[in-house]
C-alpha positions as CSV (number, residue, x, y, z in Angstrom):
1,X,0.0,0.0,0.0
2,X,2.7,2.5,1.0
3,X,4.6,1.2,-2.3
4,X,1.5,1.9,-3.9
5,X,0.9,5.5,-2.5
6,X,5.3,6.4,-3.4
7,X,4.4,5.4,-6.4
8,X,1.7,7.5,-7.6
9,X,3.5,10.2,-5.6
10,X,6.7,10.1,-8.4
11,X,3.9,9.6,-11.4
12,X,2.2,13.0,-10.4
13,X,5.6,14.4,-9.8
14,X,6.8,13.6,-13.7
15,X,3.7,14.7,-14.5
16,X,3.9,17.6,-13.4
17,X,6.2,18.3,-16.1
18,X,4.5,17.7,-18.6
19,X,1.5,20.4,-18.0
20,X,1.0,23.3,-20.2
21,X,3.0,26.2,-19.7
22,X,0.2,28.4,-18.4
23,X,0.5,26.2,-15.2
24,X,1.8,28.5,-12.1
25,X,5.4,27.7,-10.9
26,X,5.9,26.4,-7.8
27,X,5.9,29.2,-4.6
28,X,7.6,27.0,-2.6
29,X,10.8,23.9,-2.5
30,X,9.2,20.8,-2.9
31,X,10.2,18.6,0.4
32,X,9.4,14.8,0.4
33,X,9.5,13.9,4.1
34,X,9.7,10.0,4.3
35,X,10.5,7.9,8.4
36,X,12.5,4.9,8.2
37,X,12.6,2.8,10.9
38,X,16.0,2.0,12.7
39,X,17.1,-1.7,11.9
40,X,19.7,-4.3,12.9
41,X,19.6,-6.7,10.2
42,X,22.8,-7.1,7.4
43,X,20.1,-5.0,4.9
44,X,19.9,-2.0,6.7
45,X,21.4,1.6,5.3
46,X,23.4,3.1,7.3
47,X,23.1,7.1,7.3
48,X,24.5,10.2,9.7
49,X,22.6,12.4,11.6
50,X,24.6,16.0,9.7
51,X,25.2,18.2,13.4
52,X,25.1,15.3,16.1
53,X,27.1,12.8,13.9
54,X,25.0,9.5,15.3
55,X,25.4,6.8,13.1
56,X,22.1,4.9,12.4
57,X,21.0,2.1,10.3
58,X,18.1,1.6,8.7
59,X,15.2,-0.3,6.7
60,X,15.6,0.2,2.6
61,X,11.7,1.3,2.4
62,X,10.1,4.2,4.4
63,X,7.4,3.2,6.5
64,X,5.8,6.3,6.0
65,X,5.9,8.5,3.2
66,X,4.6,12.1,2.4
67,X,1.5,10.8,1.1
68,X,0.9,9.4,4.5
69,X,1.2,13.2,6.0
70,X,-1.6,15.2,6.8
71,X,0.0,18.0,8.1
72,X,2.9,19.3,9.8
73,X,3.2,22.1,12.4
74,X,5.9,23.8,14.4
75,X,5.8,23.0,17.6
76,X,7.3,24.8,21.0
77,X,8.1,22.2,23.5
78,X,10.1,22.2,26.6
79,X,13.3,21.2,25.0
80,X,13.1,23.4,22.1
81,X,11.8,23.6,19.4
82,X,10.5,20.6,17.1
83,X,8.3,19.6,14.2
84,X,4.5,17.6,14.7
85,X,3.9,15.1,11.7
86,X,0.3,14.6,12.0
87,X,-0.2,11.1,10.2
88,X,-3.4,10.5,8.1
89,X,-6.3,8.6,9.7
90,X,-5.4,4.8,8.1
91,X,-1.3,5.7,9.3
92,X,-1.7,6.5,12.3
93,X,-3.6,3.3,13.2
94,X,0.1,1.7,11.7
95,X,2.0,4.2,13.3
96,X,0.4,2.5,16.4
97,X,0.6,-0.9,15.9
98,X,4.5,-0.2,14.7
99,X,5.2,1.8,17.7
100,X,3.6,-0.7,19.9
101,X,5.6,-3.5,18.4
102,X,9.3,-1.6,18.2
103,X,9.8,0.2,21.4
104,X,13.3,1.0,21.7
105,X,14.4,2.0,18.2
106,X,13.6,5.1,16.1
107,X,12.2,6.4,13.4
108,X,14.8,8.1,11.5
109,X,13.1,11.5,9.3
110,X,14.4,11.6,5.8
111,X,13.8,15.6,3.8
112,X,14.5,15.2,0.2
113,X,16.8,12.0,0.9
114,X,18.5,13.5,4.2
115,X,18.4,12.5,7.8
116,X,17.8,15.0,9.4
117,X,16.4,13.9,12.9
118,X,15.2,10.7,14.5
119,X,13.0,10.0,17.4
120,X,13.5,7.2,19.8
121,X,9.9,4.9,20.3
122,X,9.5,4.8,24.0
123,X,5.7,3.4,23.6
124,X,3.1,2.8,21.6
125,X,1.9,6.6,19.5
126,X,-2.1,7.0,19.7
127,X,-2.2,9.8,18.2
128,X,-1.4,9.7,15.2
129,X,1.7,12.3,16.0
130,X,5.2,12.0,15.6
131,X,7.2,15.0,17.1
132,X,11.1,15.3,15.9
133,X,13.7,17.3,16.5
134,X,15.6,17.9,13.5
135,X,19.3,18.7,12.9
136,X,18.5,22.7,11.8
137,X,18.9,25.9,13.3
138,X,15.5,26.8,14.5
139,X,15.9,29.8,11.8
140,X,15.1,27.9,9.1
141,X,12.0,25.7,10.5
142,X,9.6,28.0,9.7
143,X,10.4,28.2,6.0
144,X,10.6,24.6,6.0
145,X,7.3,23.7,7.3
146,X,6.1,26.4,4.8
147,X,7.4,24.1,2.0
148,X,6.2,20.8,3.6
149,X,2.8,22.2,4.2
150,X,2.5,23.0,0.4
151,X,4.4,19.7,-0.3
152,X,1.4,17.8,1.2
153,X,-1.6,20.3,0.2
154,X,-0.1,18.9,-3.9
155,X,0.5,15.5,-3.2
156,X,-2.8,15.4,-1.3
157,X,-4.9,17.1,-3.8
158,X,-3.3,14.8,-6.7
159,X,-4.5,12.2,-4.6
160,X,-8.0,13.2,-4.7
161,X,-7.7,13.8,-8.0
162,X,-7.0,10.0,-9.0
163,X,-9.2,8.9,-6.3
C-alpha cells in the first residue's frame, strides 16, 4: 500500500512536467519527508545524523511517506523547538501498531533524501503524531514547514484527484 501511494507520488511528480506552460510555478521547494525505521539486520542503510554525527542504520523502504502526511506544524516544546507530523487517519492506526511493536528503536526523518532527525519509540503513538527534533537551526524551521505544508496540500490534492 505505501509502495502503492510512493508510487503515484513520483507519477504525479513527472507529470507535473508535462503540463501546459500556463501552469503556475511552484511558490515554494518541494520537500518529500519520508521515516525509516531504525534496523539491525545485514540490509539496513546506514546514514548520519549532519550536526550530532549519530550513526544509524536503517530499513531500505520508508514506513511512512509524504502521502501518508496530513499536516505538519511547528511546535514549541520544553526542550526546544520541534516539528509535529500529524499522520493521516489509516497511518496513524500503523503508526500505532509499529510503535507498539518496536519500542526502543527510532524512526529516523528523511527531507529530500537527508536524515535529518530521528525520534527514539519509548511506547506505543495514539495519536497519530510524531514529534522530531531535527538537525537545523531553528531559523530555518519555519520556512521549512512552509514548504512541507504545500508539499502535502499537492500531493494530497493529486490524490484526490486519482481517487
Amino acid at each position: 500500500m505505501k509502495f502503492l501511494a510512493a508510487a503515484l507520488f513520483l507519477a504525479v511528480l513527472a507529470l507535473t512536467g508535462c503540463q501546459s506552460p500556463s501552469a503556475a510555478p511552484r511558490d515554494y521547494v518541494l520537500v518529500l519527508a519520508r521515516f525509516f525505521l531504525e534496523e539491525n539486520g545485514q540490509q539496513a542503510t546506514r546514514v548520519m545524523l549532519p550536526r550530532s554525527g549519530v550513526n544509524l542504520a536503517i530499513g531500505a523502504q520508508p514506513v511512512f511517506t509524504e502521502a501518508d502526511i496530513a499536516n505538519v506544524e511547528l511546535m514549541q516544546v520544553e526542550l526546544g523547538q520541534c516539528l509535529m507530523f500529524q499522520l493521516t487517519a489509516s497511518s496513524a492506526r500503523d503508526l500505532y501498531r509499529l510503535s507498539a511493536s518496536h519500542q526502543g528503536r527510532r524512526l529516523v526523518l528523511v527531507l529530500n533524501g537527508e536524515p535529518i532527525g530521528a525520534r527514539r519509540i519509548e511506547g506505543p503513538l495514539g495519536e497519530g503524531n510524531i514529534l522530531v527534533f531535527v538537525e537545523l537551526a531553528d531559523a530555518a524551521l519555519p520556512a521549512l514547514v512552509v514548504n512541507l505544508k504545500k508539499t502535502i496540500a499537492e500531493l494530497q490534492r493529486a490524490i484526490a484527484r486519482k481517487g
